[in-house]
C-alpha positions as CSV (number, residue, x, y, z in Angstrom):
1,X,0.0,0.0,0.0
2,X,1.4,3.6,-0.6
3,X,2.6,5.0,2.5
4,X,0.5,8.3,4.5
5,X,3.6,10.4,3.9
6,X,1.5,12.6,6.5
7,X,1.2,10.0,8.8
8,X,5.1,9.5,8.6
9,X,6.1,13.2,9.2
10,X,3.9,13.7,12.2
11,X,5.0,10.4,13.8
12,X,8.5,11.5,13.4
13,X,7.8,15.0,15.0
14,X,8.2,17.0,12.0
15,X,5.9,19.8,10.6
16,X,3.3,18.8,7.7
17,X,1.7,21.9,6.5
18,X,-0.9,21.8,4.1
19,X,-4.1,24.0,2.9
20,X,-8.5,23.6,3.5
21,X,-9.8,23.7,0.0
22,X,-13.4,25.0,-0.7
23,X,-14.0,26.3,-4.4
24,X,-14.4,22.3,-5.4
25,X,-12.3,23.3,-8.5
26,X,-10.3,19.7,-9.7
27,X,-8.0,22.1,-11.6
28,X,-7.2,24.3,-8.5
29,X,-6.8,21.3,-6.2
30,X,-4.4,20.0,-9.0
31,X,-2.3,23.5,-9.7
32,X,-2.2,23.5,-5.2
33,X,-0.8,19.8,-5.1
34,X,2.3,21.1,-7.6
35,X,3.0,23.8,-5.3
36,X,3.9,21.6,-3.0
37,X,2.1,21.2,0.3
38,X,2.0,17.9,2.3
39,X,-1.3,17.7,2.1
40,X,-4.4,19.0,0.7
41,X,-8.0,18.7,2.6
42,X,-11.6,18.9,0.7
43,X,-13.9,20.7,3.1
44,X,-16.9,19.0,2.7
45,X,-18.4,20.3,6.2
46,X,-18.5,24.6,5.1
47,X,-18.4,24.1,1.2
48,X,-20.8,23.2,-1.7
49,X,-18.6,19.6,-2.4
50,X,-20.1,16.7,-3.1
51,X,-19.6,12.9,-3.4
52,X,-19.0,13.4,-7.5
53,X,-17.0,16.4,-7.5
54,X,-14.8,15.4,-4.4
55,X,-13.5,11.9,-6.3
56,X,-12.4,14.5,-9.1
57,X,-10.5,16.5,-7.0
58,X,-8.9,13.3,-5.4
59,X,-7.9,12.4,-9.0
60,X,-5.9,15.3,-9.2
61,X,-4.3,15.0,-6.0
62,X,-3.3,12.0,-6.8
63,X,-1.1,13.1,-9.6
64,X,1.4,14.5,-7.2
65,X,3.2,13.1,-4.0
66,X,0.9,15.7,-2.3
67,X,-1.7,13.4,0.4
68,X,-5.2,13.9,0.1
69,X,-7.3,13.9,3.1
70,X,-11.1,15.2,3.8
71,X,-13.2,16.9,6.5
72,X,-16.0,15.4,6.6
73,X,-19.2,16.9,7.5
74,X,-19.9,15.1,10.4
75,X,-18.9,12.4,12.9
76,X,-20.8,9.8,10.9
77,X,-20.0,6.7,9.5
78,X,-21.3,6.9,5.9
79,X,-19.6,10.6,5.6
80,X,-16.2,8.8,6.5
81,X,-16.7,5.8,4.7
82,X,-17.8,7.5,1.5
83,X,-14.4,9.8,1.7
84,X,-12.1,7.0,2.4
85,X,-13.4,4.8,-0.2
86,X,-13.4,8.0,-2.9
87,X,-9.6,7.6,-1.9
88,X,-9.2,10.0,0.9
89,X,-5.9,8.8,2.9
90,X,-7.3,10.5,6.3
91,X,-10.1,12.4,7.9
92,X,-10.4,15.2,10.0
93,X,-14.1,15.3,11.8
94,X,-15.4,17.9,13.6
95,X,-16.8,18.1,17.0
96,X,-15.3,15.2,18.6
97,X,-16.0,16.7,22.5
98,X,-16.0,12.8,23.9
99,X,-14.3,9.6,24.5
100,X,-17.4,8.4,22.5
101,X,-17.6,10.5,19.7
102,X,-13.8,9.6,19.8
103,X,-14.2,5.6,19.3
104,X,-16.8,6.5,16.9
105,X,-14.7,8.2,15.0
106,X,-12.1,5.3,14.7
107,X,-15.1,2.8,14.4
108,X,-15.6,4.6,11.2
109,X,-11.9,5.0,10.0
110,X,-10.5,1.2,10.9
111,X,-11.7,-2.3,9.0
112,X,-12.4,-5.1,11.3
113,X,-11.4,-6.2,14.1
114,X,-10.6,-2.8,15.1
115,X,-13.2,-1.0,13.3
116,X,-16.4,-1.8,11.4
117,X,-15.7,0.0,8.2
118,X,-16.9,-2.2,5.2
119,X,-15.1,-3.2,2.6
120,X,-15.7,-1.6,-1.0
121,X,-14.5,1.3,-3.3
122,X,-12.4,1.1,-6.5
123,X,-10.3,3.8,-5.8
124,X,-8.8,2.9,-2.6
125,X,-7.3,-0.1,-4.4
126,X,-6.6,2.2,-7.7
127,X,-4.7,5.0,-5.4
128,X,-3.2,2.9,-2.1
129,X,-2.7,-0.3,-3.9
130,X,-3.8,-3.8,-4.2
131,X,-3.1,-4.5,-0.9
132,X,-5.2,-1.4,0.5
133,X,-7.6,-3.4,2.3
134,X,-4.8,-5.4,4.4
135,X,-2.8,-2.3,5.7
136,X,-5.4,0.6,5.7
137,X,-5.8,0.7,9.2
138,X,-1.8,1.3,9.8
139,X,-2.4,4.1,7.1
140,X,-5.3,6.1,7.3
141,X,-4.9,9.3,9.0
142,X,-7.6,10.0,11.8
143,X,-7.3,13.6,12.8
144,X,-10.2,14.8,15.6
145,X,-11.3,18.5,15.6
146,X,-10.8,19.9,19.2
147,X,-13.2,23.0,18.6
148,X,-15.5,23.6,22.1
149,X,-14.8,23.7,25.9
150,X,-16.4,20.6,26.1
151,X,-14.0,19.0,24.0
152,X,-11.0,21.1,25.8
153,X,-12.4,19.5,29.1
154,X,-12.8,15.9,28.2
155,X,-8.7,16.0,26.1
156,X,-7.3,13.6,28.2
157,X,-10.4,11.0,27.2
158,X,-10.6,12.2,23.4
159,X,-6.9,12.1,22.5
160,X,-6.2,8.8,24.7
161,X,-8.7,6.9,22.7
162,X,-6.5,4.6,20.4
163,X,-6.8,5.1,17.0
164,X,-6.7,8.9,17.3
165,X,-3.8,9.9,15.0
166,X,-3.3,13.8,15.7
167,X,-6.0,16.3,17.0
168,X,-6.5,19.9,15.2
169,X,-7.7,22.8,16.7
170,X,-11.1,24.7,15.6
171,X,-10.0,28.7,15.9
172,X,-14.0,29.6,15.0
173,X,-15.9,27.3,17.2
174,X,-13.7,27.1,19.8
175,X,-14.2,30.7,20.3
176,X,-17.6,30.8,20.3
177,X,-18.5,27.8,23.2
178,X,-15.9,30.2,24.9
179,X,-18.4,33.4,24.6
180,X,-15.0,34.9,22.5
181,X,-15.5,36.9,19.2
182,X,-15.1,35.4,16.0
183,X,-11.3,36.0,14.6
184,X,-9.7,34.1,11.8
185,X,-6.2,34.5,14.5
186,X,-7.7,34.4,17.7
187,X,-6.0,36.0,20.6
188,X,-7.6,36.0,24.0
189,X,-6.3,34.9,27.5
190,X,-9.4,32.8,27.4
191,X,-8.2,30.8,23.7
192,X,-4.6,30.4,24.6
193,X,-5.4,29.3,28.1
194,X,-7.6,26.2,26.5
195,X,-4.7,25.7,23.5
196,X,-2.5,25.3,26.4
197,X,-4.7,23.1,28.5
198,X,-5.2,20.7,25.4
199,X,-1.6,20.6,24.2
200,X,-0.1,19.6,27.7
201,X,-2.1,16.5,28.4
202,X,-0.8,15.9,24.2
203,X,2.7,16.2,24.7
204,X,1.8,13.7,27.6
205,X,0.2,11.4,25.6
206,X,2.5,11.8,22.4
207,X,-0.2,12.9,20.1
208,X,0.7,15.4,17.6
209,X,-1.3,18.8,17.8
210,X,-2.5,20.7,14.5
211,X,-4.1,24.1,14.0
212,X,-5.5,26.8,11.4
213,X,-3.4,29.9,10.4
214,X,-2.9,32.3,8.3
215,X,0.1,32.7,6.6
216,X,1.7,34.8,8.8
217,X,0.9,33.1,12.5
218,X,2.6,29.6,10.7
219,X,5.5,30.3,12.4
220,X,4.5,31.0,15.6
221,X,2.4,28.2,15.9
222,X,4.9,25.7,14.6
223,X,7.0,27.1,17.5
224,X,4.5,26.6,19.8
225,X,4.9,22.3,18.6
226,X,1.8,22.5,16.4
227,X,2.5,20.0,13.9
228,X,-0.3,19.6,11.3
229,X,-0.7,23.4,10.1
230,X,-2.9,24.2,7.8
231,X,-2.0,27.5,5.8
232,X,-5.1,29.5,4.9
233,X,-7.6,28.4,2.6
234,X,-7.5,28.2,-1.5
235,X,-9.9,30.8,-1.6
236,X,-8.4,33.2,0.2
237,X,-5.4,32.7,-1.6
238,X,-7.4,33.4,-5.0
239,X,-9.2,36.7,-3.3
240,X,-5.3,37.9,-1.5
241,X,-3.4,37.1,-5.5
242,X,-6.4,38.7,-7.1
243,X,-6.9,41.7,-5.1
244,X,-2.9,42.7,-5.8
245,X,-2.6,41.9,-8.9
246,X,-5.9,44.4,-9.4
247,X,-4.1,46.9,-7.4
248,X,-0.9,46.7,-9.3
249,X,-2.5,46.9,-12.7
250,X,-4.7,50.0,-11.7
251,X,-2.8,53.5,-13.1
252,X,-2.1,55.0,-10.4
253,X,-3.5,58.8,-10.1
């Protein structure tokens, strides 16, 4: 089976940065994977993306090295079984605020005995390999969203549930169960106290930590031993390149 290069970097303690993609363009996902980034995420929880369009943009993907994983909308097991057999080689799923919505979430992700994930899906054979089915579950990249106090509360229950691969932090959300404002680069006493709270009983429990950021926080959060960084979002990259190329071709007066 191909190996989760992901899976490989964050076990070894080194940073795997990758982007959330959203404008469900197969051409886009294709020109992002050739600049480069670890990995590449289809949002199917915020964005119009369906089952169709998101094997498409898998296909592209999969004409780089780059690894393809999905956010699913939901902590449900036809979301995640439909991602992983369109090819997906993880899943990140939001709103994991238990030790049960944690097992659930690996249910989902992991073939018998460990899981109960069924068997089925051209592509996984087409993209991992004929032997997909045997060594998917040493593979596939479980990531659980850590993105209300609830979830901040119960971290030692969530992230010592085997089968959880890394955990990623929720800026948004978490904010809001916190009674914070909405900020694309939160910073409150309140956030960093709960980012702190999460990331000790981690370090404790060796499970790599991963987090949204714009471009310029990336550093700073690697520093802080976040791992799985995702770097913006393809359409704000679109709206950022457009909006200065505009402003450099305007005359100015």
């Amino acid at each position: 089976m191909r190996p989760n290069r992901v899976k490989q970097l964050l076990r070894a303690g080194e940073p795997a940065l990758g982007t959330f993609m959203a404008l469900g363009s197969p051409l886009g996902a294709e020109q992002l994977a050739h600049a480069g980034f670890d990995w590449l995420l289809i949002d199917q929880e915020h964005a119009a993306i369906d089952a169709t369009l998101t094997q498409s943009i898998l296909q592209a993907i999969s004409t780089t090295e780059t690894v393809p994983l999905i956010r699913v909308p939901w902590n449900s097991g036809d979301w995640i079984k439909r991602a992983l057999d369109a090819g997906a080689y993880g899943v990140v799923v939001p709103m994991v605020n238990s030790r049960a919505d944690a097992e659930a979430a690996v249910r989902a992700t992991r073939y018998p005995p460990q899981g109960d994930r069924s068997i089925g899906g051209s592509r996984t054979r087409l993209y991992g390999g004929n032997d997909y089915v045997e060594n998917a579950n040493d593979e596939i990249l479980l990531v659980v969203q850590i993105e209300h106090r609830d979830a901040v509360d119960n971290a030692r229950e969530i992230l010592s549930t085997p089968g959880v691969d890394a955990y990623f932090i929720g800026p948004g959300d978490l904010c809001a169960s916190l009674g914070l404002p909405n900020s694309w680069d939160p910073d409150f006493p309140e956030y960093w106290a709960a980012l702190e709270k999460v990331q000790r009983v981690a370090t404790e429990l060796g499970v790599p930590g991963g987090i949204h950021a714009s471009p310029h926080r990336v550093t700073a959060m690697l520093d802080r031993g976040y791992r799985f960084v995702a770097v913006g979002f393809d359409i704000s990259f679109m709206a950022q390149g457009a909006a200065a190329a505009l402003q450099a071709a305007r005359p100015k007066r």
